[in-house]
N, C-alpha and C positions, 0 to 999 in steps of 0.2 A: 221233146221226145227225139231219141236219135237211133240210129242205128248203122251195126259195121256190117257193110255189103263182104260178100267172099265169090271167090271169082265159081264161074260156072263148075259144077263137077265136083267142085269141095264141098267136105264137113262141114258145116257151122260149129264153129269152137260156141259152144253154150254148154249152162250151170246148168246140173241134172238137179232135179227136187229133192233128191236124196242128200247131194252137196248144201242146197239152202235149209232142209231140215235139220243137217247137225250145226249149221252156224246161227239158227233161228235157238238152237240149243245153247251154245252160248250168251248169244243176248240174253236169253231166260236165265243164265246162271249168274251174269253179270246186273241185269234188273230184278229179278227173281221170278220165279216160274206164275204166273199167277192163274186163276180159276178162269176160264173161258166160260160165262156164265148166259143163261140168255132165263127166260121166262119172265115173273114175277123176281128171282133174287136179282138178274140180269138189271133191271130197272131200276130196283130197290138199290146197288150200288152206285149205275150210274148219278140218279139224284143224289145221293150222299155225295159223290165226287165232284157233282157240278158246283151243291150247295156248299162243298167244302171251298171251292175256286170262285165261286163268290164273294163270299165269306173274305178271303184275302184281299180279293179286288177293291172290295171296299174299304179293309184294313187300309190298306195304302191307301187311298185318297182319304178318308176319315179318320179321327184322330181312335184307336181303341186303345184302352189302358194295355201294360203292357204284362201285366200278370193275366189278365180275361184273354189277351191274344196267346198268350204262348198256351197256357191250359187248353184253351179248345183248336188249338192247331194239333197241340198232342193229342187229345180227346178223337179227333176225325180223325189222323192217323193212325191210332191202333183200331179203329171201327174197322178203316177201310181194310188194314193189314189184317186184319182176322178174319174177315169176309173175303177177301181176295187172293191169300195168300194158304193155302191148305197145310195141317198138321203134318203132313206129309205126300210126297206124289201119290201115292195109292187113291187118294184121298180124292185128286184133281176135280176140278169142273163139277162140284155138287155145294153147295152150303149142308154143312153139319151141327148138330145142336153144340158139341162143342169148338165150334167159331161161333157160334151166337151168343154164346153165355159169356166169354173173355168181351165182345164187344160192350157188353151189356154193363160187363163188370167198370171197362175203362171210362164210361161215361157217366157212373155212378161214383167211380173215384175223382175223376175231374170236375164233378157237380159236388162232392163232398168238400174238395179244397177249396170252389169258388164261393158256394155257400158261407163256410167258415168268415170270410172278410179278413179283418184285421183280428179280429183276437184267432186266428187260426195262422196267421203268419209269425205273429208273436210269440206262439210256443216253438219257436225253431229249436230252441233250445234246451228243452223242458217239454216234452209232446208227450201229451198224454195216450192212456189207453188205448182209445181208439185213433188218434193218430199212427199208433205204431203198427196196427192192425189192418188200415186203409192203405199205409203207407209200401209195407211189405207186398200189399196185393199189388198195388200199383209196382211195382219194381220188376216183381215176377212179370207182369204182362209183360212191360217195356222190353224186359231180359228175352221173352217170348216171339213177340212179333218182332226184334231184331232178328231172331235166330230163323224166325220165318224170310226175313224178307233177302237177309244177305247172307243167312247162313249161322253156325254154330258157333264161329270160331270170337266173334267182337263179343257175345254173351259170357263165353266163358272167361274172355280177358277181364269182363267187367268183372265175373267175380271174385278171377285172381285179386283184383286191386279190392276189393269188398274186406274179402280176407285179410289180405295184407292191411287194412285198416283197422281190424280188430284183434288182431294178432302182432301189434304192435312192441310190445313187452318181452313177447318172447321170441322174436327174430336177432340173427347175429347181428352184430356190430358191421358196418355203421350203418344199419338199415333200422336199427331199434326205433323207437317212437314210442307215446304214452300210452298210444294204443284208446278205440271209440267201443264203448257197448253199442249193443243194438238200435237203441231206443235213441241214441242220437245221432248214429249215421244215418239212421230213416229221417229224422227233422231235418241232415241236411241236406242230403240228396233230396227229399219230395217236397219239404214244406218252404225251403230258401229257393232265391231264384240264382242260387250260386253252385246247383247241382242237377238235377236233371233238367228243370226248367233254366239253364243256364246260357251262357254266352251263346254253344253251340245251336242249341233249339231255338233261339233269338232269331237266329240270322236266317234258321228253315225256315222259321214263321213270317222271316219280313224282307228273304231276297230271295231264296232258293226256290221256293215255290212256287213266286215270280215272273223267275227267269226259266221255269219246268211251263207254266202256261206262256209265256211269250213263244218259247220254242213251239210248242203243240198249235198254237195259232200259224205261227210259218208254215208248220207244215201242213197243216191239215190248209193251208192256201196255196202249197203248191212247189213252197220256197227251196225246197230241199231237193225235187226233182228237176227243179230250173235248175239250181248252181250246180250240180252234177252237170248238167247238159249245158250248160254253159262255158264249162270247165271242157268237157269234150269238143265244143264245137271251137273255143281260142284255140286249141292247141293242134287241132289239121288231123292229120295221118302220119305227119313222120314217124322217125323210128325208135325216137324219145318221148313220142307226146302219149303218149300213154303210161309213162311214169310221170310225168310231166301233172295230168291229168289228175294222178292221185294226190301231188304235191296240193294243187291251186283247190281242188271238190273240196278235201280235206281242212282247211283253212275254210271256205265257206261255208261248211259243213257242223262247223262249231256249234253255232248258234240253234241252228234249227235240231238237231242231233241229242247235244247237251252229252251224249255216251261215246267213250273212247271204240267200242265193242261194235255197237248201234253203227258208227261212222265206218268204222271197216267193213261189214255189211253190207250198208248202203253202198260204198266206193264198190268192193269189189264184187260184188254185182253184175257192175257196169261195164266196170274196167279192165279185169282179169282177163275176158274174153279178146279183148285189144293188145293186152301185156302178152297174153300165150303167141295169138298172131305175130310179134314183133319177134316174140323170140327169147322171152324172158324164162329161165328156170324157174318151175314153180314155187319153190322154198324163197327165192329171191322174191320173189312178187308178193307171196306172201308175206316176208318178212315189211319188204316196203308198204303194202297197204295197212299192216299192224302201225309202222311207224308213224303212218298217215293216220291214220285212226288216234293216236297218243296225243299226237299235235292239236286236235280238235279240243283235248282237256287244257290246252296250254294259249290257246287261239281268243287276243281280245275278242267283240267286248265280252264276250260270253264265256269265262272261262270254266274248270271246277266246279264242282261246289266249294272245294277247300277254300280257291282266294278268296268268294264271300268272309270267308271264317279268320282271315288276314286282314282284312279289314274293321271286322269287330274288336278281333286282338288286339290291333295295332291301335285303335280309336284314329283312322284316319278314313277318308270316303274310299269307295270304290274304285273312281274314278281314279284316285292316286294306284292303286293298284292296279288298276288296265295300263296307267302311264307306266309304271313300273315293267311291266310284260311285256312290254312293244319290243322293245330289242330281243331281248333272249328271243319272243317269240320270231323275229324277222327273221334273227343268228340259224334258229333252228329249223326253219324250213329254209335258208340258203343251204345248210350243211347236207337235206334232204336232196335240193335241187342237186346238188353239186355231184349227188352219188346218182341220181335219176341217168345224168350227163354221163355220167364212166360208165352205167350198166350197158346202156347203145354201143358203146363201145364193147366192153368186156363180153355182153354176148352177141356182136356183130347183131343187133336189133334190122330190124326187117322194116321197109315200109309197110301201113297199115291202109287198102283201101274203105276210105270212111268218108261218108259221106250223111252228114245230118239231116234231120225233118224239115230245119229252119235254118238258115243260113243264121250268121252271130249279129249281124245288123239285123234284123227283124223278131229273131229271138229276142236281145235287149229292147227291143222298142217295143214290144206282147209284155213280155215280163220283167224289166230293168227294173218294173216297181220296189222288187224283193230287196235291192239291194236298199232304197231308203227305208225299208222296215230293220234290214240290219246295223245301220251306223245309228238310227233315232234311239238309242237307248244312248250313247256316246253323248250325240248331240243335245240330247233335254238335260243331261250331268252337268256339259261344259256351258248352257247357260243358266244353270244355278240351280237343278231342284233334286232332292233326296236322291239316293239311287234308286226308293221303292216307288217314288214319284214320277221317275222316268222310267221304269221297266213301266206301268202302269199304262203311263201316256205312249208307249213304245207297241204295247196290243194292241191300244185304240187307233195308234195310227195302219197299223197291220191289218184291222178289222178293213178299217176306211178302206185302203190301198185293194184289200180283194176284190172289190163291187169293180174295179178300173173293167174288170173282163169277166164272163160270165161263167167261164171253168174251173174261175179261180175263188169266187167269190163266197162268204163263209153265210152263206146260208143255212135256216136251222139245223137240219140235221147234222152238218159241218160245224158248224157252231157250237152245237151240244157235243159232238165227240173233240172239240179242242178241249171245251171245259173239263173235261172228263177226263180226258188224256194229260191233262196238267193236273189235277191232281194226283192223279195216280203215278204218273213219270216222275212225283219231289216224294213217294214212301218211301222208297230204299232208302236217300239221303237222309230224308228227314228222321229214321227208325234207327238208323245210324248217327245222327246228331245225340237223339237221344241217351242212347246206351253211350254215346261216347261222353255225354255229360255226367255219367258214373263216375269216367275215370276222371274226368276234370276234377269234379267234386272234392273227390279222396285226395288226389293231386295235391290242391290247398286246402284242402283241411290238415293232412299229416306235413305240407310241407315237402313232399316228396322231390317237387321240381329243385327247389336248392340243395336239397340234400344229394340227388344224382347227378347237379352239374358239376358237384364237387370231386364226386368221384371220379366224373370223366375226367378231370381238368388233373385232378390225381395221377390219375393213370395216363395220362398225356405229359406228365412233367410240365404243365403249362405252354406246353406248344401249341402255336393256334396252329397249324400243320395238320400234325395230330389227332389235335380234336377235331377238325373240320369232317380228318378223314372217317375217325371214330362216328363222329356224328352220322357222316354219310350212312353208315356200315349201318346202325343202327335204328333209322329209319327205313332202309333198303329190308331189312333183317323182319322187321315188323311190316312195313308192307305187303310181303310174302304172304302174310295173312289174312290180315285185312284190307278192306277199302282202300280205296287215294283218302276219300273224308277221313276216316276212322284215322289212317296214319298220321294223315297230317294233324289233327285233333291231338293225339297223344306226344306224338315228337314235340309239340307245337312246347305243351306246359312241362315238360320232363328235360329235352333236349334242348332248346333253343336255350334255355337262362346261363349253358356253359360257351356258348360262342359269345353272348351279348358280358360275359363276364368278363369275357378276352379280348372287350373292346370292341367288335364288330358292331355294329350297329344294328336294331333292333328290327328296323324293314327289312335287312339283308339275311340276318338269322332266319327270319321267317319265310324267304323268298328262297333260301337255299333249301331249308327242309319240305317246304312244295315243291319245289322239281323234282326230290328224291321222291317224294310218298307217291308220284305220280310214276315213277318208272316201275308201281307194282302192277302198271299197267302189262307188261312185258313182261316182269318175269313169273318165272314158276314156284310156288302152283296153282300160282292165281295167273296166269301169262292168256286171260280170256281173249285178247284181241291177236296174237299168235296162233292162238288156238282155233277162232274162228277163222281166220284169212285161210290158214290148212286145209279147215275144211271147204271151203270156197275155190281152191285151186289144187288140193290134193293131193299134196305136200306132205312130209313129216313135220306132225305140231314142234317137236324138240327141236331139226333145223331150223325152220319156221321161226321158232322164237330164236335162236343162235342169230339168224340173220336180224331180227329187228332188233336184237341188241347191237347189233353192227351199224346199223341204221342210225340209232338214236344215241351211240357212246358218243362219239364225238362233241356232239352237243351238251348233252350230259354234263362234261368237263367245266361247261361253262358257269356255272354255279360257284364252284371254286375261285372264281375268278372275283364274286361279289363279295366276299369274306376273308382272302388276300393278298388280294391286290390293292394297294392304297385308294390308286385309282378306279377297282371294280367297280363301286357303287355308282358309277359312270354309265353305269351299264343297265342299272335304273331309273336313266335319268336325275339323276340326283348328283349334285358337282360335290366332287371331293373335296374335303376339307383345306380351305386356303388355297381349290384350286380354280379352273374357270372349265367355261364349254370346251375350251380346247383338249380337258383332260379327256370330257367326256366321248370326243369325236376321235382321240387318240386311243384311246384304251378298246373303241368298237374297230377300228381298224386293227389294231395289233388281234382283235378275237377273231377277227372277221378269216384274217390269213391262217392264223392258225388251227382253225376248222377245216380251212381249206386243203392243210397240208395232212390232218389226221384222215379228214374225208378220201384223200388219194390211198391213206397206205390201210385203211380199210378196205377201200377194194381193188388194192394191189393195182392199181390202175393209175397214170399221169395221160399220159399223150400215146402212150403203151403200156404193152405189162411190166411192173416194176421188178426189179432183182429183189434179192431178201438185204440187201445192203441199201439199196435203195431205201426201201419201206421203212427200215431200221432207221435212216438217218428223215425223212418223211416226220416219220414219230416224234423224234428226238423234236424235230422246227417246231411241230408241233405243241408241243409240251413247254418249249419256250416261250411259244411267245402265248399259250392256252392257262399253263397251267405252270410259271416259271419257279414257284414257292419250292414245288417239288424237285425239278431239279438242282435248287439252290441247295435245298439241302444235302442231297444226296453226294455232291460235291464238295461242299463246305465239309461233310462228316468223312468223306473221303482225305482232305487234304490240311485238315486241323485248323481252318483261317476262315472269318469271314469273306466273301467276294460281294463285290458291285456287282449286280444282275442290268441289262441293257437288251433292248427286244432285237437286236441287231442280228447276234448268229442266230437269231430261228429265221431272222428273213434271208440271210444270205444262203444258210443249209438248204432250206424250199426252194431259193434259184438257182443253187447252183445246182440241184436236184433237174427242175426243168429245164436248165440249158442243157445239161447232161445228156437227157433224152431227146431233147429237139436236135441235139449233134447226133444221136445213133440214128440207127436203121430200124423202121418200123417190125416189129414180130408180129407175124400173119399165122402163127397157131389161134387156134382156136379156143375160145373160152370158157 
């Protein structure tokens, strides 16, 4: 617990309940509004939710087939989604006969498929009567409690692609196909495990879920309010450590969190009240604790849901994918820092008197626990077991670890609300996995993914340039709408097959289109974690969001670097071809500066405020040594000739930039 002292006579800068009710609004819109339920249905959910996180718990250490696990992960997910999640707001906080009859229905379609055995799987292709009949219902649900849990807009995508599967014949050219009747795009979507119950539902059922009850155990022991107040108590009073604060919470805050939305909430909470103090404009603060909040989706070991789904794709562990994200993720909260740093400056930041509950030696020796509940999922990977094997053994150590102190410790009632809480925290994703194993489905049934890398590769003239950017554009463009899951899901089987066609390598493809599906965290008009920091500091959500994209471009850039740069994939740990560690320690230093130099002309800021000449040439280092493909071209098309590119004038432009300044004379206007 901490708290900021304000000298006698003053205000207390505090959040009014009216500020935490619209951003408890957004959390609701980003995990979905659900029924605040108590009596007999109160109960009657809770056990479904428990027996549902049991259920998993022992999946993971017990062997269960893998068609009875996905069927009844989905089976309790639509239960829970239709009891929990109302027809509509009017609706809220009651159970209605129809939420009971759809849960009824999904557990009589999931008892009809698992019944069936083999000769029910074997009609994939060829389903009879009542397959087509079970099959449809089930769709409708699925189609349903998506639309409950995240909204309208991933349902209707699936239908698009429904249609476009059956309307195959009569589409232009070169979108034509043979085109599915009815009766066999239901065998493949319900009865194969290559459509709704497919890759994506796999991975709800045997990591996301998971790592929703690991998180719910952290917290419900405490974890999340310690690494906040821990985060507060390293960083003092200065006049930066409250951006500082939301850098380091934020990072901690991954795990226990699991929500981009969820974590700017929790921070700004805390922290807003210390950012106002110092002196921070509130659209700035808000922008940065959105940013702060983003980075929690991006933050080893607990990333996404998406990277679970990179991992399946890819058929390589998890762990190789935390390895993969360590850098970017370092890159991306240095570029955070780097702007935390100019803001004290740019708005002449104020000392903050602050003074915690617990000094930071006594805090870590009460609760430092938390931190080996956070690496033990890392730790049980890197000596040898599953990743569902170590989230597992990663609870139990969590469990253990609460009893150390008696305020922490998960005692029944705490106990029963983690299980609970973890269930219910893997619906949205997992109702989202689902519908988006629709579009998988249709995807490779018709073919679609080669058919539209062609077109991009088309319309790019084969420039990997091009299409990288195309690409970008295009999971940026769908994000908009849906989920970080749902985007990265669809880009994943449509988009990624024209970068890996262009030679980029197939972990890179897929690590560039997760960082994009993840920027729909930011923008509009899905910009929920913009939107909620606004309401917490009382801001414009449209500035708001302007500055967290300010925040987070710079970074952003860096993806590009994993799919043209020879050397990028350096950058996922991974040695470039024919090359050594040296590339890989070379290629982070050249990204490393040139964040640095985007981060200044972001905020108009070096060692003062910059000129518009400045910033201009800032950008320019930038982009050399960030993102050098683009200038090459721009150049090359400019002057008719191939050039040798070398990272040299982005380092000299960024020093001679700061010698420049450190020769003038400080500017003492105001920010």
């Amino acid at each position: 617990m901490t708290t900021v002292n304000t000298p006698p006579g003053s205000d207390p800068t505090v959040i009014s309940d009216e500020a935490l009710r619209k951003a408890e609004e957004f959390i609701e819109a980003d995990e979905g509004a659900t029924n605040r339920l108590g009596g007999l249905a109160g109960q009657t959910v809770t056990v479904i939710a428990i027996a549902m996180s049991l259920f998993h718990l022992y999946a993971a250490y017990a062997i269960v087939p893998t068609q009875e696990l996905r069927y009844t992960h989905v089976a309790f997910t639509l239960v829970l989604s239709f009891l929990l999640f109302p027809l509509a707001a009017r609706f809220r906080n009651r159970v209605r006969w129809w939420d009971v009859i759809p849960g009824i229905l999904a557990v009589a379609t999931i008892a009809y498929a698992l019944s069936g055995g083999d000769d029910f799987t074997d009609r994939a292709t060829t389903p009879d009567r009542w397959d087509v009949i079970v099959g449809i219902i089930f769709i409708v649900l699925v189609l349903e409690a998506t639309r409950r849990t995240t909204g309208a807009i991933m349902p209707v995508v699936a239908v698009f692609f429904i249609a476009y599967a059956m309307l195959g014949p009569h589409l232009p050219a070169p979108w034509t196909h043979r085109g599915y009747d009815l009766s066999r795009l239901v065998g493949h979507l319900f009865i194969t495990l290559e459509g709704i119950f497919g890759v994506a539902v796999d991975v709800s059922a045997t990591l996301i879920i998971l790592f929703t009850i690991f998180g719910a155990f952290l917290q419900q022991s405490g974890a999340g309010k310690f690494f906040i107040d821990f985060s507060l108590a390293m960083m003092g009073g200065k006049p930066n450590s409250a951006g500082r604060t939301v850098v380091l919470s934020s990072f901690l805050l991954g795990g226990p969190s699991g929500s981009g939305v969820a974590t700017t909430v929790m921070i700004g909470t805390v922290a807003y009240p210390m950012m106002k103090k110092a002196g921070f404009e509130k659209n700035a603060a808000g922008g940065l604790l959105a940013a702060g909040g983003l980075g929690a989706i991006l933050s080893p070991p607990v990333l996404g849901a998406a990277a679970f789904l990179i991992a399946e794709f890819l058929k390589i562990s998890y762990l190789d994918v935390i390895w993969m994200a360590t850098i970017p993720t370092c890159l991306y909260y240095l570029s955070l820092l780097i702007m935390v740093e100019l803001d004290a400056k740019r708005f002449h930041a104020r000392d903050v008197d602050f003074k915690p509950e617990l000094s930071l030696g006594t805090m870590t020796k009460r609760y430092g626990f938390h931190f080996i509940s956070l690496i033990a999922v890392v730790f049980f990977m890197v000596i040898g077991y599953s990743p569902a094997l170590s989230v597992f053994y990663a609870i139990i150590t969590t469990f253990a670890l609460s009893f150390l102190r008696k305020d922490t410790a998960l005692m029944p009632p705490k106990l029963k609300r983690a299980l609970a809480d973890g269930s219910i925290g893997a619906l949205n994703a997992a109702t989202t996995c689902a519908c988006a194993g629709i579009v998988v489905g249709i995807v490779t049934l018709t073919g679609l993914g080669l058919k539209f890398s062609s077109i991009v590769i088309a319309y790019a003239g084969g420039s990997l340039l091009l299409t990288a950017i195309y690409t970008a554009l295009i999971v940026w463009i769908i994000g908009l709408a849906v989920p970080v899951t749902a985007s990265y899901i669809i880009c994943a089987v449509i988009a990624a097959p024209a970068l890996i066609k262009l030679g980029v390598p197939d972990y890179a493809a897929h690590m560039f289109i997760f960082y994009y599906a993840v920027l729909s965290e930011v923008s509009p008009p899905t910009a929920l974690s913009p939107f909620a920091a606004a309401a917490i500091t009382g801001g414009d959500p449209y500035k708001t969001t302007l500055q967290s994209w300010k925040y987070t471009l710079p970074a952003f850039l860096v993806p590009f670097v994993f799919v043209l740069d020879p050397q990028g994939v350096g950058l996922l740990l991974n040695i470039p071809k024919g090359g050594s560690w040296v590339d890989v320690a070379e290629i982070t230093l050249k990204t490393t500066l040139g964040l640095m130099a985007l981060a200044a002309a972001a905020q108009g800021w070096v060692l003062r405020r910059t000129t518009l000449i400045e910033r201009g040439l800032l950008i320019l280092s930038g982009l050399l040594l960030v993102f050098p493909s683009l200038i090459e071209a721009l150049i090359e098309a400019a002057i008719g000739r191939d050039i040798s590119y070398t990272y040299v004038p982005g380092v000299l432009i960024g020093l001679g930039v700061l010698l420049w300044q450190a020769k003038g004379p400080a500017l003492q206007r105001p920010a």
